[in-house]
Legacy VTK file of the C-alpha trace (Angstrom):
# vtk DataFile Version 3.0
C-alpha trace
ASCII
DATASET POLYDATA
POINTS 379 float
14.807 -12.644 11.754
14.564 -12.355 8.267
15.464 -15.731 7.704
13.259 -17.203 9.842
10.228 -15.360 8.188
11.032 -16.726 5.138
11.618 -20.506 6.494
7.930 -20.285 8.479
6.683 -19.129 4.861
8.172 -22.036 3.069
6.843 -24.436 5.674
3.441 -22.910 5.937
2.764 -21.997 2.381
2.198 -18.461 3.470
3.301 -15.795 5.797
2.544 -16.253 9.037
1.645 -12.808 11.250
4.445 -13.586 14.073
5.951 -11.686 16.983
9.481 -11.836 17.796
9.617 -10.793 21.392
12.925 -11.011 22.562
15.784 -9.374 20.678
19.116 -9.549 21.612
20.561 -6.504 19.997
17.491 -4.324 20.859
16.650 -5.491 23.775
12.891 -3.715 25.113
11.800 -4.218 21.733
9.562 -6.663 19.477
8.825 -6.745 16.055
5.567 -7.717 14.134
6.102 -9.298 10.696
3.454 -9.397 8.411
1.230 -7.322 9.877
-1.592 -6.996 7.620
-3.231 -10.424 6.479
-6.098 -9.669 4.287
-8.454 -11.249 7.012
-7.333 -8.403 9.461
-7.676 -5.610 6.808
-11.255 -7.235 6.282
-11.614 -7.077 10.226
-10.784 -3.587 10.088
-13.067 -2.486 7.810
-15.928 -4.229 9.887
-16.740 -6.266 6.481
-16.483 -9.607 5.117
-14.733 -10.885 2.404
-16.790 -10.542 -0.657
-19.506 -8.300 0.082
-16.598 -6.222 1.091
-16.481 -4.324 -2.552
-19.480 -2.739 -2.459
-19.779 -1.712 1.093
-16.410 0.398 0.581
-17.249 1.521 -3.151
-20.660 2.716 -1.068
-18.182 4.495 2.020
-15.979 6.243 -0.859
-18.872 7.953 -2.318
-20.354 8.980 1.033
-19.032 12.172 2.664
-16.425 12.307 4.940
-16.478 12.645 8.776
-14.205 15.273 10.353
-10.537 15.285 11.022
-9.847 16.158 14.463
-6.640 17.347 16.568
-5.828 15.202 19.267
-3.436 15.798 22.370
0.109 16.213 22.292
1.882 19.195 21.295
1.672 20.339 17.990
4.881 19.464 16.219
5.749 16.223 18.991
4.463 13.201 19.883
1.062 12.291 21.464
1.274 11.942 25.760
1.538 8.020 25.230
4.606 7.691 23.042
8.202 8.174 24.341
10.988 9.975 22.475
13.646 8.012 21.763
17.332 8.799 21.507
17.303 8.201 17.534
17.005 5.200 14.710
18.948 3.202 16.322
16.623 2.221 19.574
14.117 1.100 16.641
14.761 -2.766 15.446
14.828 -1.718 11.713
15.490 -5.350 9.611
17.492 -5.366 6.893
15.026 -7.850 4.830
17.023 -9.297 1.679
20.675 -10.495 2.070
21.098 -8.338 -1.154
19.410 -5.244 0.513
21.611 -1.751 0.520
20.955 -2.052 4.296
18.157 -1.703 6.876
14.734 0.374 5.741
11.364 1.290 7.080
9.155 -0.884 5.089
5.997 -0.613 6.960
5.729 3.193 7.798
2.868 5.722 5.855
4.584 8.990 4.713
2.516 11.840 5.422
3.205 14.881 3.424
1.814 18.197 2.867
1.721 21.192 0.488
3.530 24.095 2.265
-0.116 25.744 3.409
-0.517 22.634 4.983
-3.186 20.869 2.454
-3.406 18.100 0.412
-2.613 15.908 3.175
-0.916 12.927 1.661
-0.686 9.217 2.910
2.147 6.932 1.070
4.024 3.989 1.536
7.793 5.136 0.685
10.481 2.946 1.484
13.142 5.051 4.082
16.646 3.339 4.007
18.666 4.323 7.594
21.809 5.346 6.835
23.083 6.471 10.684
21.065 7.161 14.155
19.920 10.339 12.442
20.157 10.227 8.699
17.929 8.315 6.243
17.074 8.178 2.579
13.719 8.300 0.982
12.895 7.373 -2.580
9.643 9.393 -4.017
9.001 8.631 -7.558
8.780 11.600 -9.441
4.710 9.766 -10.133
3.949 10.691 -6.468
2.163 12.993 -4.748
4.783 13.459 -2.117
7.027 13.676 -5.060
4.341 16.668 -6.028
4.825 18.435 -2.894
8.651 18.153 -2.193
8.826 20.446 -5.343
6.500 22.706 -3.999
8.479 23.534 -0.785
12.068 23.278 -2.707
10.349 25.733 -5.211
10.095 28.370 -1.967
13.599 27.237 -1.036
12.494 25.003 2.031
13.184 20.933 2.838
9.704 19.612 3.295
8.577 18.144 6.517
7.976 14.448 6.644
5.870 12.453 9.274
6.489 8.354 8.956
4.140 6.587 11.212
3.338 3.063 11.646
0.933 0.954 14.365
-1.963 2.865 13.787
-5.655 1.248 12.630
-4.997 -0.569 9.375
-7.295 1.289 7.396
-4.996 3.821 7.324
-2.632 1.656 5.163
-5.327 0.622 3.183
-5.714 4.113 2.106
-1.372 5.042 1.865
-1.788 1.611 -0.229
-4.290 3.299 -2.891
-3.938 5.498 -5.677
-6.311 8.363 -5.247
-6.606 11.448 -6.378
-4.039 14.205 -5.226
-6.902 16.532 -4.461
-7.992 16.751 -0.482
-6.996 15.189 2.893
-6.245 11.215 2.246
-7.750 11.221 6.493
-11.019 12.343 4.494
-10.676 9.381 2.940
-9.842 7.216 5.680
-12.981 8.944 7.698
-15.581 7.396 5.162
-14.212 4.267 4.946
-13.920 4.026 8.846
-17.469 5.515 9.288
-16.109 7.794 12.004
-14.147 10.990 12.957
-10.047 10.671 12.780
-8.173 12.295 15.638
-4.759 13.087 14.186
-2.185 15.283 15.643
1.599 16.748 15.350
2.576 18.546 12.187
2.363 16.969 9.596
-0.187 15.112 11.235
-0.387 11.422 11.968
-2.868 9.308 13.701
-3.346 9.565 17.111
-3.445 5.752 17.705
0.264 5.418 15.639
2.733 3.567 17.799
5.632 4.698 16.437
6.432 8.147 14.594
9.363 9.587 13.126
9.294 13.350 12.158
12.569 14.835 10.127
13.072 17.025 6.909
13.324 15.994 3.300
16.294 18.179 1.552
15.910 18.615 -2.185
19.230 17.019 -2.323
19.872 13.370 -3.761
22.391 10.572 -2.415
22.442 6.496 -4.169
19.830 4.784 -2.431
19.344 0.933 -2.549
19.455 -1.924 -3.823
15.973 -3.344 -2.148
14.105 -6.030 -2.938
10.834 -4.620 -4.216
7.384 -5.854 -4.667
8.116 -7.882 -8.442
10.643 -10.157 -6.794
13.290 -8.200 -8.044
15.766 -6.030 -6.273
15.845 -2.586 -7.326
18.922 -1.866 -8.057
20.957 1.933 -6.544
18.844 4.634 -7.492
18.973 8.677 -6.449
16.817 8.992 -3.350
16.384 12.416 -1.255
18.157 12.992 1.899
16.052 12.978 4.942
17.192 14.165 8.361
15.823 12.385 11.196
14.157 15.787 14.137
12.298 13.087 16.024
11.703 9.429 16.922
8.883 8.552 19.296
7.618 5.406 20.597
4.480 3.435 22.812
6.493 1.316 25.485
6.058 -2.253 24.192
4.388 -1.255 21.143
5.979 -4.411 18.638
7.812 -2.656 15.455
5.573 -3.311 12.090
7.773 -4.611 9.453
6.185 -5.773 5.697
8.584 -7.934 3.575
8.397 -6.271 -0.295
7.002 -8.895 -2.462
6.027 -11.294 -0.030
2.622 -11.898 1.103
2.636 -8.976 3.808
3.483 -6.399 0.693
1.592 -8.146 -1.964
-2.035 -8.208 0.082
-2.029 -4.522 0.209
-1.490 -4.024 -3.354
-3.864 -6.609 -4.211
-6.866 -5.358 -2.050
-6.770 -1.798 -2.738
-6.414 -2.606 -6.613
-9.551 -4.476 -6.327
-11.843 -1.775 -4.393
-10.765 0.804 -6.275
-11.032 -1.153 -9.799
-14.955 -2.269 -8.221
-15.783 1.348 -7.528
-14.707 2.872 -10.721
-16.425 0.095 -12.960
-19.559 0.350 -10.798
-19.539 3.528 -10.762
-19.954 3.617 -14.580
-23.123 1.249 -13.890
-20.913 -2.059 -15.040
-22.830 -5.123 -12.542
-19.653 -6.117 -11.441
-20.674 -9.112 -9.020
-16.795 -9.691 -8.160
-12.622 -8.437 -8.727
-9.666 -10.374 -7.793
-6.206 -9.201 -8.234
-3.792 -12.153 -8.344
-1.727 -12.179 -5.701
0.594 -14.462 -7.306
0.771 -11.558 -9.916
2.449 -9.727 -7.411
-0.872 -8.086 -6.278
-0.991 -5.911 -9.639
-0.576 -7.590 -13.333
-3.619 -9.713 -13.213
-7.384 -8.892 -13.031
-10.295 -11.054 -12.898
-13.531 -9.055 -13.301
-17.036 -11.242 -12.675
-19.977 -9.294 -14.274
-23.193 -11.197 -15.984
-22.627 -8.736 -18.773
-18.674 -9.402 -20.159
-17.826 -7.512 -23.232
-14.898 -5.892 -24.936
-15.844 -2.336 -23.484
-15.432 -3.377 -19.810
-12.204 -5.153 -20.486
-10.973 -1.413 -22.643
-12.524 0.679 -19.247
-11.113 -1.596 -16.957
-7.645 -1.446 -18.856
-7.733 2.733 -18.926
-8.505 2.890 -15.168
-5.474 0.437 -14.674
-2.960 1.021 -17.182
-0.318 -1.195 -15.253
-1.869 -4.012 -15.346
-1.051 -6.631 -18.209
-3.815 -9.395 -18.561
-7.580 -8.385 -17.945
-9.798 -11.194 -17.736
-13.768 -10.491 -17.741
-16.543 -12.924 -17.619
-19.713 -14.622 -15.981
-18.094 -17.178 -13.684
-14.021 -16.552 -12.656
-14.337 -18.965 -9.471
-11.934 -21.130 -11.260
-9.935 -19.124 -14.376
-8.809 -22.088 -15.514
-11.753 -23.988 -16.068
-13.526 -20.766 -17.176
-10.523 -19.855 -19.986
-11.356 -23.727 -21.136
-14.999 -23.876 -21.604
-15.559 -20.265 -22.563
-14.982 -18.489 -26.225
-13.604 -15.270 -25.805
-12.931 -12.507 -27.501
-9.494 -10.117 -26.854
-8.140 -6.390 -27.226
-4.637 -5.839 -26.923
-2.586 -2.544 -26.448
1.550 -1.829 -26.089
2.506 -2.552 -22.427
4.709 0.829 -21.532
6.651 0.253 -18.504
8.372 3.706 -17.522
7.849 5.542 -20.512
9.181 2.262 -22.673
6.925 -0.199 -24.902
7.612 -3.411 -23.615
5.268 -5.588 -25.504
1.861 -6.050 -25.141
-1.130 -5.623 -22.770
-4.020 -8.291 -23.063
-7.995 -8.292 -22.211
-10.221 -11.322 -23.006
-14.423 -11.111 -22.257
-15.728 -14.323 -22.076
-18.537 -13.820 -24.214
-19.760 -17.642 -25.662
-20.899 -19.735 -22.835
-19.922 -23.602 -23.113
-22.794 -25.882 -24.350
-23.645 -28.956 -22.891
-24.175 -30.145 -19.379
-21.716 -29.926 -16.798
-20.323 -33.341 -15.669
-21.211 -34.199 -11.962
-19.232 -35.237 -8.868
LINES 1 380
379 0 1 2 3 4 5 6 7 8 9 10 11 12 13 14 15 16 17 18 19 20 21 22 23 24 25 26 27 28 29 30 31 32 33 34 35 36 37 38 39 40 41 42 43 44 45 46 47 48 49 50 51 52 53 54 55 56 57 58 59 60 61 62 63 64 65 66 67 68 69 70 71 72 73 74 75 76 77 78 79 80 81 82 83 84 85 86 87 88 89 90 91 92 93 94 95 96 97 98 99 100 101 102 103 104 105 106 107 108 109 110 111 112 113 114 115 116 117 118 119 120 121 122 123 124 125 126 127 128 129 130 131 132 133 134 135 136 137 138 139 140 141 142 143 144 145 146 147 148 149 150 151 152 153 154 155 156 157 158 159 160 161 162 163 164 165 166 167 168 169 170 171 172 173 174 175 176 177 178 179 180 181 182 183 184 185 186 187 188 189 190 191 192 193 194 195 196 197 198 199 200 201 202 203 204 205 206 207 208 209 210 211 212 213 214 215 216 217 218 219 220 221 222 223 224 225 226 227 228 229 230 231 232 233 234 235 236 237 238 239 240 241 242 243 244 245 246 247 248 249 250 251 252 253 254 255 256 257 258 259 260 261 262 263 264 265 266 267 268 269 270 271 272 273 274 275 276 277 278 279 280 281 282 283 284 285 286 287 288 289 290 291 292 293 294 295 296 297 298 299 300 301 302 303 304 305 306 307 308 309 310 311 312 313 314 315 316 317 318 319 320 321 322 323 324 325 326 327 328 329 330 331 332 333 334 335 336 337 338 339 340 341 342 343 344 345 346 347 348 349 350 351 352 353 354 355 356 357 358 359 360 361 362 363 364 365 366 367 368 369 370 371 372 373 374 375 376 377 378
C-alpha cells in the first residue's frame, strides 16, 4: 500500500488523497492516505486560501467557546464506536521499507497534567510492537514530554488518549506549537467558531473515528528507525513504553494514515508555521500582506514574508519567533522568489544555526529593501 502511494505520487507530481477499500489481511477495513490536503484544511476552517491568515490570527485572539462532555462513558468510547479486540484489527502500515515496523502516524496524543489540566494535543509517532504493546517517542521539548514527568514524579504511568478521524482542525492545532498553558480544545473552539464536545478521559473529540486509550510507563525500550519529516530516517532512539487499555472503532470508518515527509506530513507543518508566524508578526503591528513556508523545505526551513515595509528588524523578529528555521526571506513582492532575489538589493543578518543544542553553521535573513529600476518587460 505503501508502494503504491508513492508510485501515484511520482505519476501525479503530488499525493493523491486515496482510499484503499479492500484489504486482504484486514479485511472490514479501509485506509485513507493523505488525509489532509491543504485545500481540505482550508475547507475546514470555512476560509480561503490567502485571506486565510488573518481570519485565524483574528479567531486566536478571540475568546474561546466552551468545551463540552459528550456521551459515552467516562473513561470508554463514545455509543458509535466499537471496541475492538486490540492493534491488530487496525490496518497500521508500515510506511518506509527501512521503517523499525508499523506506527500510528496520523493519531493526536492527548495528554494531561495529573489534575487533569493543560489538556495537550500532539502528533507523536506510536510504533506497535504486539496486539497490546506500543512505543511512543516524546521529545524531552514537548509538552506531553512535560506532563509524563509530572505523573512519574507522583509515581504513576500517565494516561494517553490517541485519536484520529475527527474534524481536521483538530490536527491543525496538535500540528502547532502553542503555548503549554490551557486546554489546546480552547484553542480549537476559536478557530472553529463553536463549542467542542469531547469525551472519555483524557478526552478526545466526540466526532474521532478511531481511539486508542493505554498508559505511558516512565520506562524506555529502542524505538525506530522511521522515516521522519527531513527525508531522513531517524535512526533507534529510547522511546517510552505504552500499554495498549483500549481500542475503539466507527464501523467503516477508513484508517487515517500521513506518510512523514511526504506531502500529507509536510502540509501540516507548513500551514500551521505560516498562521502562527502571521499572527505573531501582526500582532507586533508588522503589515504582513502574506507567509509561505516552503513545502519543498520540508514545511519548516524556509520563510517567505510579504510586507510593503521589509527591513532587517522583521527578518531578526521573524527569526526569534522561529528559531528553526534557516533562510528568512522578507520583501514587497515574493509571488515569484526567484525573480524577486534577482531584481531586488537586499540586505542580510545571519546567526549560528543550533540544531539540538549543536552549532551547525549558519542561519540567514535577507529584506529586500532596493526596489529594481526600470520598467518591467511585457508579455
Amino acid at each position: 500500500m505503501a508502494r503504491t502511494l508513492s508510485e501515484l505520487e511520482r505519476r501525479h507530481g503530488a499525493r493523491p488523497t486515496t482510499v484503499f477499500t479492500r484489504l486482504v489481511d484486514r479485511p472490514g477495513t479501509c485506509v485513507l492516505g493523505h488525509p489532509y490536503p491543504r485545500a481540505v484544511l482550508l475547507a475546514a476552517l470555512g476560509v480561503d486560501d490567502g485571506p486565510h491568515l488573518a481570519e485565524m490570527a483574528a479567531r486566536l485572539s478571540g475568546a474561546p467557546h466552551p468545551v463540552l462532555p459528550g456521551s459515552g462513558h467516562a473513561d470508554g468510547p463514545a455509543r458509535d464506536l466499537t471496541t475492538l479486540q486490540s492493534l491488530d484489527d487496525l490496518p497500521v502500515l508500515q510506511h518506509r521499507p527501512g521503517d523499525g515496523g508499523r506506527y500510528v502516524t496520523a493519531g493526536i496524543g492527548v495528554t494531561t497534567r495529573p489534575d487533569g489540566s493543560g489538556v495537550n494535543l500532539g502528533f507523536y509517532c506510536v510504533q506497535v510492537v504486539s496486539a497490546r504493546r506500543a512505543r511512543i517517542f516524546l521529545d524531552p521539548r514537548t509538552d506531553a514530554h512535560r506532563n509524563l514527568k509530572e505523573w512519574a514524579a507522583g509515581g504513576r504511568p500517565m494516561p494517553l488518549s490517541v485519536f484520529l478521524g475527527a474534524d481536521p482542525v483538530h490536527a491543525v492545532v496538535a500540528a502547532s506549537r502553542l503555548p503549554a498553558e490551557g486546554d489546546d480544545y480552547q484553542i480549537a473552539s476559536r478557530l472553529l467558531r463553536r463549542e467542542v464536545t469531547v469525551h472519555g478521559a483524557p478526552p478526545v473529540p466526540a466526532d474521532a473515528t478511531h481511539v486508542l486509550t493505554g498508559l505511558v510507563r516512565d520506562e524506555r525500550e529502542r524505538e525506530g528507525p522511521f522515516g521522519e519529516f527531513k527525508g531522513y530516517y531517524v535512526e533507534q532512539r529510547e522511546g517510552f513504553v505504552l500499554d495498549i487499555t483500549d481500542v475503539a472503532a466507527r464501523p467503516g470508518a477508513p484508517w487515517p494514515s500521513i506518510v512523514a515527509g511526504a506531502e500529507s506530513g509536510l502540509t501540516l507543518m507548513s500551514f500551521q508555521n505560516e498562521y502562527l508566524m502571521y499572527a505573531h508578526l501582526t500582532g507586533l503591528g508588522v503589515p504582513v500582506r502574506s507567509v509561505r513556508y516552503s513545502v519543498e523545505a520540508r514545511g519548516e526551513f524556509v520563510v517567505s514574508i510579504e510586507t510593503g515595509a521589509p527591513d532587517l528588524e522583521v527578518v531578526r523578529e521573524a527569526m526569534r519567533f522561529d528559531v528553526r528555521c534557516k533562510l528568512v526571506l522578507c520583501g514587497p513582492d515574493l509571488g515569484h522568489v526567484g525573480q524577486a532575489l534577482a531584481t531586488y538589493g537586499f540586505v542580510s543578518h545571519r546567526e549560528p544555526y543550533y540544531r539540538k543544542g549543536r552549532v551547525e553553521g549558519e542561519r540567514l535573513g535577507l529584506a529586500l529593501v532596493v526596489p529594481p529600476t526600470g520598467r518591467p518587460v511585457e508579455y
